[in-house]
C-alpha positions as CSV (number, residue, x, y, z in Angstrom):
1,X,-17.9,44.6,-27.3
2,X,-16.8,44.7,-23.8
3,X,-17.3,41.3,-21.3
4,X,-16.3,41.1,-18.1
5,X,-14.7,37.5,-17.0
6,X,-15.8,35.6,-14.1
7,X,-14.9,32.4,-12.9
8,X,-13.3,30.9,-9.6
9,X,-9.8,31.7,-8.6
10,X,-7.3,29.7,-6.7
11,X,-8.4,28.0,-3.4
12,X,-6.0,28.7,-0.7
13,X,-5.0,26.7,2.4
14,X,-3.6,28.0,5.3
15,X,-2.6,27.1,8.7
16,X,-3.9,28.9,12.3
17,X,-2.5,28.9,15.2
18,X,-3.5,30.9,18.2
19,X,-1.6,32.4,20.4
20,X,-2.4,35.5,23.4
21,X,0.0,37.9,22.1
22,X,1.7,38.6,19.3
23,X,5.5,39.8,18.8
24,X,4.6,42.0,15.9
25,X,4.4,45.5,15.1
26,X,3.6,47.4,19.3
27,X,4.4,50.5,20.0
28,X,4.4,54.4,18.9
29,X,7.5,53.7,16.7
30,X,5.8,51.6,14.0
31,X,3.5,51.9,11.1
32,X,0.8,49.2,12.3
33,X,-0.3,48.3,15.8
34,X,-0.8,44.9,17.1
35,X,-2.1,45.8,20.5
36,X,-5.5,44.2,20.7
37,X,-8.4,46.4,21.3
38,X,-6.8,48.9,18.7
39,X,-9.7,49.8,16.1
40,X,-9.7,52.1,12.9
41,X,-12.6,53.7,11.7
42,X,-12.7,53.5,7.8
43,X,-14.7,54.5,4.7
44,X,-14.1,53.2,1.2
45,X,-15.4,55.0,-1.3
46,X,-16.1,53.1,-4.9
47,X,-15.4,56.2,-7.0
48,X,-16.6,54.1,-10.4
49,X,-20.5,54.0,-8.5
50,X,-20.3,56.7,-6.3
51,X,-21.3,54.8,-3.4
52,X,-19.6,55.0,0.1
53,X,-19.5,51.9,3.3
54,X,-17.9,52.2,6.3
55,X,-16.2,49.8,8.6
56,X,-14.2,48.7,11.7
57,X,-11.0,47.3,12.2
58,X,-10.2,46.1,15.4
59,X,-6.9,44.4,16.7
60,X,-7.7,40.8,18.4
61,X,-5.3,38.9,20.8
62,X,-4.8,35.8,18.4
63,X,-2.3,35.4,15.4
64,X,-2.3,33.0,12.7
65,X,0.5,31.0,10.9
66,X,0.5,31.5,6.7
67,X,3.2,30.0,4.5
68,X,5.7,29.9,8.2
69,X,5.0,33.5,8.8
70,X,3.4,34.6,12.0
71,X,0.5,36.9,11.0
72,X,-1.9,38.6,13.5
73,X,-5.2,38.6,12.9
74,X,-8.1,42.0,13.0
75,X,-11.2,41.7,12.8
76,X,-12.6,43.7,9.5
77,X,-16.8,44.5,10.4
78,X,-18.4,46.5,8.1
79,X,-21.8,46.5,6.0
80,X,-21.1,43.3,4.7
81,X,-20.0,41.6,7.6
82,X,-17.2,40.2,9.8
83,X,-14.2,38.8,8.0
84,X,-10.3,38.5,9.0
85,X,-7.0,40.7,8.1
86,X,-3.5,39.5,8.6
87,X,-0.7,41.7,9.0
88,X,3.0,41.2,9.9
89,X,5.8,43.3,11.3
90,X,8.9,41.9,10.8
91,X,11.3,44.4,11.6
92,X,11.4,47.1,9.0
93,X,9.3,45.3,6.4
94,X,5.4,44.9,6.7
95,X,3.6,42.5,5.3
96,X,-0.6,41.3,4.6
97,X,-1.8,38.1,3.5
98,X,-4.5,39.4,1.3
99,X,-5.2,40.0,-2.4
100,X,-3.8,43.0,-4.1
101,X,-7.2,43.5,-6.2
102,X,-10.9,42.0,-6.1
103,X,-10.9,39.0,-7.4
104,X,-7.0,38.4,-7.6
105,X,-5.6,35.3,-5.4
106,X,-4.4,35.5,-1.9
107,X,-0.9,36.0,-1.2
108,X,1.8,37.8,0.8
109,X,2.3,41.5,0.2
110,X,5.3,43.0,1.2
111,X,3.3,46.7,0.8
112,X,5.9,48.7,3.4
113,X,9.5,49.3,4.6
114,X,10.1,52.0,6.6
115,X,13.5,52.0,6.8
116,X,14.5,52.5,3.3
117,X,15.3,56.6,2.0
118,X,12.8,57.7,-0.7
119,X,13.3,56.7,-4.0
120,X,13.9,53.2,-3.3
121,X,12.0,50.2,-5.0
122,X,11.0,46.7,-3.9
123,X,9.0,43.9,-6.4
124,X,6.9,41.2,-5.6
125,X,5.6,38.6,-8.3
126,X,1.6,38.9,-9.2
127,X,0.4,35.6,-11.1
128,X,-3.5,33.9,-11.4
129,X,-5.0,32.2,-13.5
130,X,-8.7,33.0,-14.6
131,X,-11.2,30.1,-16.9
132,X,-14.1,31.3,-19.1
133,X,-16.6,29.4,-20.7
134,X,-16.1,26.4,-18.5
135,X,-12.9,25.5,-20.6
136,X,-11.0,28.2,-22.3
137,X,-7.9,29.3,-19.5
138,X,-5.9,32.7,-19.3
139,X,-2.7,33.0,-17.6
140,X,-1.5,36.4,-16.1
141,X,1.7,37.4,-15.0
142,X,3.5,40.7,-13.9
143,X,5.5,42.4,-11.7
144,X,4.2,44.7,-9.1
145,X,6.7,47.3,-8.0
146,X,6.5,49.3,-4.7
147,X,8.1,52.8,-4.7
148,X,8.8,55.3,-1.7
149,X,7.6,58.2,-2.6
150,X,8.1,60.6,0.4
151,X,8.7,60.1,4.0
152,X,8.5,62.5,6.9
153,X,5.7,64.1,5.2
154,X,2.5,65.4,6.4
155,X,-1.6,64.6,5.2
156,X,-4.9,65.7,6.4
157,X,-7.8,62.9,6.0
158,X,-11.1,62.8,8.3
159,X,-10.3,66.4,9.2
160,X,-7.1,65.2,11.1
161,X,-3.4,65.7,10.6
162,X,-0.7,63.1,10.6
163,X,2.7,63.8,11.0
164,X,5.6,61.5,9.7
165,X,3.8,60.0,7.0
166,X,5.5,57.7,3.9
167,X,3.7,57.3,0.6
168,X,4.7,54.4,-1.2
169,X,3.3,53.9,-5.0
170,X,2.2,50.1,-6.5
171,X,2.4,49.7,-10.0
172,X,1.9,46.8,-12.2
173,X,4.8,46.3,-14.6
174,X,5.8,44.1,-17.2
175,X,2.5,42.2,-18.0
176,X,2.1,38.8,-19.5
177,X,-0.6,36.9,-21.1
178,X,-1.7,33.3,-22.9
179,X,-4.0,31.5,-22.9
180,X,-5.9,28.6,-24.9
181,X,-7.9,31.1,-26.9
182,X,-7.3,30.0,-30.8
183,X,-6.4,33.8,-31.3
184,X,-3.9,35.5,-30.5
185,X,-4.7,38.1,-27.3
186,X,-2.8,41.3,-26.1
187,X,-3.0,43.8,-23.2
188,X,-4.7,46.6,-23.6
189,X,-2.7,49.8,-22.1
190,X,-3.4,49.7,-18.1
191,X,-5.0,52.1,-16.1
192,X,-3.3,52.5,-12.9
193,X,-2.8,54.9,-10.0
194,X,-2.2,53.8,-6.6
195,X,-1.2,55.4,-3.2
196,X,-1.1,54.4,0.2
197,X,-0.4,57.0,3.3
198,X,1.4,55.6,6.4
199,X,1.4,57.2,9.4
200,X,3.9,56.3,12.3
201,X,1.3,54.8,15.0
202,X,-1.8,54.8,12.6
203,X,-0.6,52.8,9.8
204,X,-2.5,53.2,6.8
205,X,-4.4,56.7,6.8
206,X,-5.1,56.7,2.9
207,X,-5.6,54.9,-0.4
208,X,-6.2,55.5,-3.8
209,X,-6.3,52.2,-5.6
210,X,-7.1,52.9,-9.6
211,X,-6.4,49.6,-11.5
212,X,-8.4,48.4,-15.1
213,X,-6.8,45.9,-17.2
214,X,-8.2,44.8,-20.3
215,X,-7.4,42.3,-22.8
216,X,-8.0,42.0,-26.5
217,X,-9.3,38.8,-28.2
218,X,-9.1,40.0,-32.3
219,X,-11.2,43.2,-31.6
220,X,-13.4,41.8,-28.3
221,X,-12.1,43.5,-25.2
222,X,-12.1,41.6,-22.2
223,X,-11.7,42.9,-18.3
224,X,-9.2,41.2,-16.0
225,X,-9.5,43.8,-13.2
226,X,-11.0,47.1,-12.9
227,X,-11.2,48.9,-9.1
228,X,-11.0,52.1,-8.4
229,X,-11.5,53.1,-4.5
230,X,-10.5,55.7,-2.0
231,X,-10.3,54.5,1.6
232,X,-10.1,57.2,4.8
233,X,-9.0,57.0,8.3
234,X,-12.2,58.2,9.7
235,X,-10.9,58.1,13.6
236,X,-8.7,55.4,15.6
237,X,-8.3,54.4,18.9
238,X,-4.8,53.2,19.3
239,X,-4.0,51.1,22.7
C-alpha cells in the first residue's frame, strides 16, 4: 500500500527591494548572466509521464533582498504562467532562493563554485516538516552534498555545443526521520541521480533531477518526494 502525503509546507517571508541594476553575475566570464533582457529557452521533460513544457527565462532590471542577500530577479513564463527566479553571484559561489524539489521549502542553495578543482565537495542542510491527517507530523532532515564532477568539459543539448562546461552532482545524504506516528518509521533506500551542466556565459545547459524517497510505517510505504525531470537549453539570447 503506497500513499502519497500532502499537506502545506512552510510559509516563507521575504523582503524586496528594487533596484536598476544589479552587481551580480555580468559578463562572458561567469556561469549566469544578470544583464536584463538575457532570456533562455527551456524544455522540461517529466520522464515519470512522458510529457514535455517549455518555457522562458528572461533577465529583468530589478533585484530582490532574501535573508540580507541581494538576489536578482528573472522572470520564469511558461505553460503555467509567470512566476519569479532569484539567483546570486557572489564571487565564485552561486546561489538560488528556490526549493531543491517540488514540494520541499524555500531556501538558499549554494548549487555552484566555479573556482574549486574537481573532486571537491560543499554541503548545505535540507530540513521540512510535512503533517498528514490534519494532526500526525513528520520531520525530515539530511544533508545534501554538491560534488564537482568535471570542468573544462564539453556537452551537446538542443543540437548546440558548449565549451567549458562543469558538472556538479547533488546527493541527499545522511537522512533523518520522526515523527508522532505511534510506530516506529524508517527510510526506505533513495532513489537519486542528479546532474546539472554549466556552461561559462549560459549557465545552466542541462539537468537530470531523479529523486524518490519513501518511508515505511510497519509495512505501509509512504512518499516524501518523488521527481524525475530532464531540463534543456533549447536556445539563449545572452546580452
Amino acid at each position: 500500500m503506497k500513499k502519497v502525503l500532502f499537506g502545506c509546507f512552510y510559509l516563507v517571508l521575504f523582503s524586496v527591494s528594487c533596484k536598476k541594476h544589479s552587481p551580480t553575475g555580468d559578463g562572458n566570464n561567469s556561469y549566469m548572466t544578470t544583464a536584463p533582457g538575457t532570456t533562455w529557452n527551456y524544455e522540461s521533460i517529466d520522464n515519470s509521464a512522458a510529457t514535455t513544457s517549455n518555457y522562458t527565462l528572461t533577465s529583468t532590471s530589478t533585484d530582490s533582498t532574501i535573508n540580507a542577500r541581494l538576489y536578482h530577479i528573472f522572470s520564469n513564463a511558461g505553460s503555467n504562467g509567470t512566476s519569479a527566479e532569484y539567483y546570486n553571484v557572489s564571487g565564485s559561489d552561486y546561489y538560488q532562493y528556490a526549493s531543491l524539489s517540488t514540494p520541499l521549502p524555500l531556501s538558499e542553495l549554494k548549487y555552484l563554485v566555479d573556482n574549486i578543482p574537481s573532486g571537491t565537495s560543499w554541503t548545505e542542510p535540507l530540513a521540512f516538516t510535512q503533517t498528514i491527517a490534519g494532526a500526525i507530523t513528520i520531520n525530515f532532515s539530511a544533508i545534501v552534498k554538491y560534488t564537482i564532477e568535471e570542468k573544462g568539459s564539453t556537452v551537446s543539448v538542443g543540437g548546440k555545443t558548449y565549451n567549458d562546461v562543469i558538472k556538479v552532482s547533488t546527493e541527499i545524504t545522511n537522512p533523518t526521520i520522526n515523527s508522532s506516528l505511534p510506530v516506529p518509521i524508517t527510510i526506505e533506500p533513495i532513489t537519486q541521480n542528479i546532474h546539472a551542466y554549466f556552461a561559462r556565459k549560459y549557465g545552466l545547459v542541462k539537468r537530470d533531477f531523479q529523486l524518490n524517497v519513501d518511508i515505511n510505517a510497519v509495512g505501509t510505504v509512504f512518499n516524501l518526494l518523488n521527481q524525475n525531470t530532464t531540463t534543456n537549453l533549447l536556445s539563449s539570447s545572452i546580452q
